[in-house]
PAZAPA-4460 file (N, C-alpha, C; in steps of 0.05 Angstrom, whole numbers, plus 32768, in hexadecimal, padded with zeros to 4 digits):
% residues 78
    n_x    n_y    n_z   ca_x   ca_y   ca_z    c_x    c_y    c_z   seq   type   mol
   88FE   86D9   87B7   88EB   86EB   87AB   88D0   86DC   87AB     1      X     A
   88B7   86E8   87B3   88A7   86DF   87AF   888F   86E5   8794     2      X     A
   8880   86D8   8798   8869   86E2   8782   8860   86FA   8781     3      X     A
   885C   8707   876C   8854   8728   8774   8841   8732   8755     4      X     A
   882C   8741   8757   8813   8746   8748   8828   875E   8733     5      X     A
   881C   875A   871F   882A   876F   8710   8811   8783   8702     6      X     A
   881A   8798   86F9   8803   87A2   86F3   87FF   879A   86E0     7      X     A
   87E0   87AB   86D2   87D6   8793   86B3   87EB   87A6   869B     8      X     A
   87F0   8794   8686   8800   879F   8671   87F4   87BA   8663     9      X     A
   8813   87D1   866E   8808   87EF   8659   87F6   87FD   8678    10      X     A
   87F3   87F3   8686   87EF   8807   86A3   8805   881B   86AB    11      X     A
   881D   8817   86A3   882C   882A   86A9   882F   8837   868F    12      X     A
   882B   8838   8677   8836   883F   8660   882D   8869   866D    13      X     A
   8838   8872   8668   883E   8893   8669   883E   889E   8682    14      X     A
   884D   8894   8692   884B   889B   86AB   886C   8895   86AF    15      X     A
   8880   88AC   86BD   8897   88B0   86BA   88A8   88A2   86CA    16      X     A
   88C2   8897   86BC   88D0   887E   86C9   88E0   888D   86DE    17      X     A
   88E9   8888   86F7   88FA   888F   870A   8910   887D   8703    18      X     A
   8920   8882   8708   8948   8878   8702   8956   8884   8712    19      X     A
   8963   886C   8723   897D   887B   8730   8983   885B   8746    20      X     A
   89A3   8862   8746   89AE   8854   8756   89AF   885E   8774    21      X     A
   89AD   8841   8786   89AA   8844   87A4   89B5   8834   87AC    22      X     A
   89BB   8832   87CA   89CA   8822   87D7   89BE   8807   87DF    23      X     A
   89CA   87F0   87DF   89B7   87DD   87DC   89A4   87DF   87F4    24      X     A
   89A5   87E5   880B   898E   87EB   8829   897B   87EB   881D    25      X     A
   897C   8804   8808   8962   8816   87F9   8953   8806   87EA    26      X     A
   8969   87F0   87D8   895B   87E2   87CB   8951   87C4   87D6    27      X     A
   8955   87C2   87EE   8944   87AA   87F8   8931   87B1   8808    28      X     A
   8928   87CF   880B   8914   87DC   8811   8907   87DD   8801    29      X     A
   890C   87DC   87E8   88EF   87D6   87CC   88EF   87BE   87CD    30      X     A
   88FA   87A9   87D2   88F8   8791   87C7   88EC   878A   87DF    31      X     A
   88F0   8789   8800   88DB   877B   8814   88C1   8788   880A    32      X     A
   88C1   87A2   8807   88A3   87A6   8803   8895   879A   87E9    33      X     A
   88A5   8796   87DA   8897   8794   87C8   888C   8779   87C5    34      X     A
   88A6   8769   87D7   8895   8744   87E1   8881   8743   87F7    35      X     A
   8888   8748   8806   8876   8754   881A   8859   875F   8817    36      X     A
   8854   876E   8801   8837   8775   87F3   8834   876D   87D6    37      X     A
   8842   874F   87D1   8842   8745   87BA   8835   8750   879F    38      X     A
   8845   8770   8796   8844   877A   8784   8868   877D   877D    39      X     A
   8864   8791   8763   887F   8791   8752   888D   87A2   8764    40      X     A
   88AF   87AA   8757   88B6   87B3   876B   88B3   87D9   8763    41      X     A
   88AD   87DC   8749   889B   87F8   873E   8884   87FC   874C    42      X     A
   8876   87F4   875C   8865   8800   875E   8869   8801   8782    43      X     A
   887C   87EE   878B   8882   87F0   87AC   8890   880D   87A9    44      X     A
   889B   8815   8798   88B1   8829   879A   8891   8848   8793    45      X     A
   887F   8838   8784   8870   8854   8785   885C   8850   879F    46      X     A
   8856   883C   87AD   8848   8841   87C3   885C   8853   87DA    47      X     A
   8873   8843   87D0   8888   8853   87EA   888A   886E   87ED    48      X     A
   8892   8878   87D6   8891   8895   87CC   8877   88A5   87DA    49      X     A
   8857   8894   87CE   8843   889C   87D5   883A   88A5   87ED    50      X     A
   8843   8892   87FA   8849   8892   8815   8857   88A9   8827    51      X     A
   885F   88AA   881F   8873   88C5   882D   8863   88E3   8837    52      X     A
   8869   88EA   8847   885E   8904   8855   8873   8913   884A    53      X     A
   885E   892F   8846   8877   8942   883C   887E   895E   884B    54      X     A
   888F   8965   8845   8891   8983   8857   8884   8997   883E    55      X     A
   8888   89B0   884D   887B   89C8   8839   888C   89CF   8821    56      X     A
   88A9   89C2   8820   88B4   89C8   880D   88B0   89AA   87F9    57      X     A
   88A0   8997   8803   88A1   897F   87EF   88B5   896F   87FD    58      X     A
   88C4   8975   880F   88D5   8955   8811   88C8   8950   8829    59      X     A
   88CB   8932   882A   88C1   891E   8839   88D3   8926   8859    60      X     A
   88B3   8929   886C   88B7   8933   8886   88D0   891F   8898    61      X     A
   88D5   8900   888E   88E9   88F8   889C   8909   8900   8896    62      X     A
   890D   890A   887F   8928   890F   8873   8932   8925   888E    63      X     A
   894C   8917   889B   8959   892D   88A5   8968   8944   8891    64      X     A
   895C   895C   888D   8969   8973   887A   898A   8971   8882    65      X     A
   8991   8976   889A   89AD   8988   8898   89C3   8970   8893    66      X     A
   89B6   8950   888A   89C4   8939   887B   89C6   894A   885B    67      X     A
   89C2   8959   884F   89CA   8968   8831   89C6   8983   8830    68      X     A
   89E8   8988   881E   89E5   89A2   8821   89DE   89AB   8805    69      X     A
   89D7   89BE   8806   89D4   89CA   87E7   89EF   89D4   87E2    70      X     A
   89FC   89CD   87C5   8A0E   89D9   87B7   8A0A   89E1   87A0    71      X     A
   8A1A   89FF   8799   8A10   8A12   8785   8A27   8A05   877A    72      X     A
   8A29   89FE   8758   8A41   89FE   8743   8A48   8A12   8741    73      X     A
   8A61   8A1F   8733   8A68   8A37   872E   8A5F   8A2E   870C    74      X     A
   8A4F   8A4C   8707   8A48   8A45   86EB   8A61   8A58   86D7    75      X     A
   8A6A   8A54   86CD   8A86   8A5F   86B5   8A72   8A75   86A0    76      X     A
   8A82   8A86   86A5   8A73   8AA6   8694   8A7A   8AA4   867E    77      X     A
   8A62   8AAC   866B   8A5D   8AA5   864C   8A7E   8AB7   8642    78      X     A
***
């Protein structure tokens, strides 16, 4: 790991946390970038995000779609 700039204290305060588990690939894709442009690895993950081209529905123009399908739950009648 190398050295990396953090932002100044309370720069992030109200601005909403992302959470979720990934496969590690994913997560050494935040972490080169984030050595690599020696910042944290919060804010590689919001340049990455930033980054992204989107389609007209909002998701990012590289995602192959017919990799997810939509599934309806069956919802149980009151």
């Amino acid at each position: 790991m190398t050295d990396r700039t953090r932002r100044r204290p309370g720069a992030a305060k109200g601005n909403p946390v992302v959470y979720g588990h990934v496969v590690p690939q994913a997560k050494d894709v935040v972490s080169m970038t984030a050595d690599a442009l020696g910042i944290s690895q919060a804010q590689a993950i919001e340049a990455i995000l930033l980054s992204l081209s989107l389609d007209g529905d909002g998701v990012p123009s590289t995602i192959d779609r017919s990799q997810f399908h939509r599934e309806e739950l069956p919802i149980p009648a009151a």
